[in-house]
N, C-alpha and C positions, 0 to 999 in steps of 0.2 A: 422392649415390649414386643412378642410378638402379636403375629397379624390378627389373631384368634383373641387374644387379651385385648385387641384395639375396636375390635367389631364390639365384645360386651362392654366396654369402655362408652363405647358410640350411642349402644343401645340402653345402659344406665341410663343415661342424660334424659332419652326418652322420656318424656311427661304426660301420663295418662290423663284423657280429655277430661273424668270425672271418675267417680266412684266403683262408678261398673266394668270399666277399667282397669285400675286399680287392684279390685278383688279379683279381676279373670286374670291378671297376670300375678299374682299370689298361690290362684290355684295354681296355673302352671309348674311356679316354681316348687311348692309344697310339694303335688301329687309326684312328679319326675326325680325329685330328693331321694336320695338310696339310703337315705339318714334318718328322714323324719316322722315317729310315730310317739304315741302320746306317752309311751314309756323311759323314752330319750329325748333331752333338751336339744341335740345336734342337727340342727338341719342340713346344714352344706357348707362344703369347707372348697376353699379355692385361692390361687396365688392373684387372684387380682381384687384388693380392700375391696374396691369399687361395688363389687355386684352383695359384698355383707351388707354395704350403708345403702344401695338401693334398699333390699328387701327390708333391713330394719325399719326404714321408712316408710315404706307401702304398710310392713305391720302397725307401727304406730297410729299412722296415718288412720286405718281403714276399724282397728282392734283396742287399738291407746294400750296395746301391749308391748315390754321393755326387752329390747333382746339384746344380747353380750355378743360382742367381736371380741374374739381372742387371738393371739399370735401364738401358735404352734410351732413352725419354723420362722428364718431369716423372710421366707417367701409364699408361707401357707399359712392363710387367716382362716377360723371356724366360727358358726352362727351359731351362737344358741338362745333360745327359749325357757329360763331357769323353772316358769313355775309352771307345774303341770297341768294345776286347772287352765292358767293359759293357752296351753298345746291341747289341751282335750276340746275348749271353747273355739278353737281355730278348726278343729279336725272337722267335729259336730258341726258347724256353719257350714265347712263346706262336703257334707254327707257322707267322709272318710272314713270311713269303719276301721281300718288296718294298712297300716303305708306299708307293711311288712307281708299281709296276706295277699294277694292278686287273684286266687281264682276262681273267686267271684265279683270282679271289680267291675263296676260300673260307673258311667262319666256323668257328672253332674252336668246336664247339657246346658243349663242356665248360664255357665259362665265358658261355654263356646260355642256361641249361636254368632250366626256373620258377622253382628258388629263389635263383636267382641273376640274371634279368635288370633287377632293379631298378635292380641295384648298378649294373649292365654300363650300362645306360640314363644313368642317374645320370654315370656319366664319359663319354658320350659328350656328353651337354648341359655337362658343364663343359667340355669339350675345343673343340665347335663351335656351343653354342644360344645362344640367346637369345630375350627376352622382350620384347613392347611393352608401353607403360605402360599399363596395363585403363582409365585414368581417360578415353583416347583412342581404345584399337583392341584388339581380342582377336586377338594373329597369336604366336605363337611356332614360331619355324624352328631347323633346324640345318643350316652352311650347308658342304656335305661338296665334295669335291674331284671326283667322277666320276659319271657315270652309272651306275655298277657299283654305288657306295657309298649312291646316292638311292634306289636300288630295294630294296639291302638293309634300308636302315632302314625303308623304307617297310611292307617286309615282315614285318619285327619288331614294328614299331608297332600294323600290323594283324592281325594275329597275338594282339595281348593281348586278357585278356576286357574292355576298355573300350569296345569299339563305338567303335572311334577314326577319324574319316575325313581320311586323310593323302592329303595333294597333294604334288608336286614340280613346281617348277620351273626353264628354265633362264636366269641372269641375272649380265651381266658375267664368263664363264667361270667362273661357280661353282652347282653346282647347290642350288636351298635346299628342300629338303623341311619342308611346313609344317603349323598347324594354326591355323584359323581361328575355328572352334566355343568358345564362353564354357564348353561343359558338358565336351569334350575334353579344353581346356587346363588347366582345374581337376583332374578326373580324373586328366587326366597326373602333373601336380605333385605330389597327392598321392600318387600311385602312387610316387614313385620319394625320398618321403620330405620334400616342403616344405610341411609343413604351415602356419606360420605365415602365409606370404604367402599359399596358398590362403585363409586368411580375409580377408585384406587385398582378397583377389581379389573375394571375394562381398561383402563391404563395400560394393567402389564401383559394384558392380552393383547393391545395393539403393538406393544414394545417386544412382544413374541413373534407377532405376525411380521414386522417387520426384519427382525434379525434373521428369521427363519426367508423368509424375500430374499432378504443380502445373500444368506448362505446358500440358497439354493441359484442365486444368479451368479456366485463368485464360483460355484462348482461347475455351473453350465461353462463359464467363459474357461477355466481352469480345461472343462473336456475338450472342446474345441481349439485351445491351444496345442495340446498334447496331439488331438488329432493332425492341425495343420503340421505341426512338425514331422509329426512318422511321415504325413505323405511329402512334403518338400525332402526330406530325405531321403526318400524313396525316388523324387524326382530326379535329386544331383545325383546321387550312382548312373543313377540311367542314363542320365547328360554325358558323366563324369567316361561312363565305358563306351557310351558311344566314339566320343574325341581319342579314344585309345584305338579305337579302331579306324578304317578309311569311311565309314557311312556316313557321319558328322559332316563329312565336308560336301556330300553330294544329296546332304538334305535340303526340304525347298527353303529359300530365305525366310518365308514364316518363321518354318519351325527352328531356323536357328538364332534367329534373331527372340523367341522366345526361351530358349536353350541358354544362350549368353546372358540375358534378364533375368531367370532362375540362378544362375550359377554364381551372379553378381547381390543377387537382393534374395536368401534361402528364407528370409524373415517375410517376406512377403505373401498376402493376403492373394488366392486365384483374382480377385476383383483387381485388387492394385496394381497386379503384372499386367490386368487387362489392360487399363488406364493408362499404363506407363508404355504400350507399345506404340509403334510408328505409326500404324491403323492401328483405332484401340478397338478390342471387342469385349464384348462379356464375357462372363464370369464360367459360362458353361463353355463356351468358346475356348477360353484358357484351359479350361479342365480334357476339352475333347484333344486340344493337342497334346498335351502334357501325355496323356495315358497314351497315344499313338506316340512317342519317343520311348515310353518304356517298352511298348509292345516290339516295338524294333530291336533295341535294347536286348532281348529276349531271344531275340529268332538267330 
């Protein structure tokens, strides 16, 4: 199953507190359907049973109207509504003139006023949303029929107190109004009642945060290795040509007693050669002779 089937999975179960409920998440689903108008039984068709037997039920429930699940593929089920006066008595109640005409469409505000636009929200993401998998992309769209239809939800969307920032756009004759944002799309979900996958959500964003940590610490230590190398390489030549020549021997004992400690231990950290000398000093201390052997080295 994926993540997207799991979330309407989640949000089926959802149990509307009473009737008013109920119907606002009916409109949702109806009004968002790219299917359903009083001259076609079909309202929405989708690979997951689940969200036909929610709506069959909310219809019966609220209508005591009979509606058909049918299998079309191995993994595509479709709603319908057989009898017409039924689908005109659903349209009619909820003020739907045309599920097909949009451009004069207006919102029945009765069934998305505060305490009810969750419900309403809620059936419209079963009707047309869906989710990408968080372990990949933070993108959740609904993907609606018209420019009439993108600008409404867009407006509802923005509208809520979630500081929500909704885009649309247009792709393959269908416009998808979306949300990109990891803080949004959490927000959203749970607003509209999935709580479970919301954890699921923030799960794989800290199981991100942290590999991304590792990988950016195992690069840090990876650089600093690669660095200490060139330069203790750069050390031993220098040691290495010194002792080729007579200077090596008429160096002060410091520097050859750190000269001999490099040449014996190239793996060693500027602190540890400090540690390891007869006086031990620090770290900038090792660093300031080291580069006065090569500068010699040089001349």
């Amino acid at each position: 199953m994926s993540f997207s089937s799991a979330v309407k999975s989640e949000l089926c179960e959802v149990i509307s507190k009473n009737s008013s409920n109920k119907l606002s998440e009916i409109y949702g689903m109806i009004l968002f359907s790219k299917y359903f108008n009083e001259n076609n039984g079909l309202i929405l068709k989708t690979e997951n049973k689940i969200i036909c037997d929610k709506f069959a039920e909310l219809i019966a429930s609220c209508f005591n109207v009979i509606s058909e699940i049918k299998i079309q593929k191995k993994t595509l089920y479709s709603l319908n509504i057989p009898s017409e006066n039924d689908r005109i008595t659903i349209l009619n109640y909820f003020e739907i003139r045309d599920n097909k005409s949009n451009s004069n469409l207006s919102l029945n505000r009765e069934y998305i006023n505060e305490n009810l636009i969750a419900s309403f929200l809620r059936g419209v993401f079963l009707s047309c949303g869906s989710l990408a998998e968080p372990s990949t992309n933070y993108h959740l769209e609904w993907s609606v029929k018209s420019f009439e239809f993108a600008k409404i939800l867009q407006e509802i969307l923005s509208n809520l107190n979630l500081n929500l920032h909704v885009n649309y756009t247009l792709k393959k004759n269908n416009y998808l109004v979306y949300l990109k944002s990891y803080e949004n799309i959490v927000d959203f979900l749970a607003f509209i009642g999935c709580q479970a996958r919301v954890m699921d959500i923030i799960q794989v964003k800290m199981l991100k945060e942290v590999r991304n940590q590792i990988n950016r610490t195992t690069n840090f230590e990876t650089a600093n290795i690669n660095k200490t190398a060139i330069a203790a390489t750069e050390q031993i030549l220098a040691i290495k040509k010194l002792k080729k020549s007579r200077k090596f021997e008429s160096l002060q004992p410091e520097l050859k007693e750190l000269a001999n400690l490099r040449l014996n231990n190239p793996q060693m950290s500027l602190k540890e050669l400090g540690e390891n000398l007869s006086i031990k000093i620090s770290r900038s201390g090792v660093n300031h002779r080291l580069k006065k052997l090569i500068a010699m080295s040089k001349q």
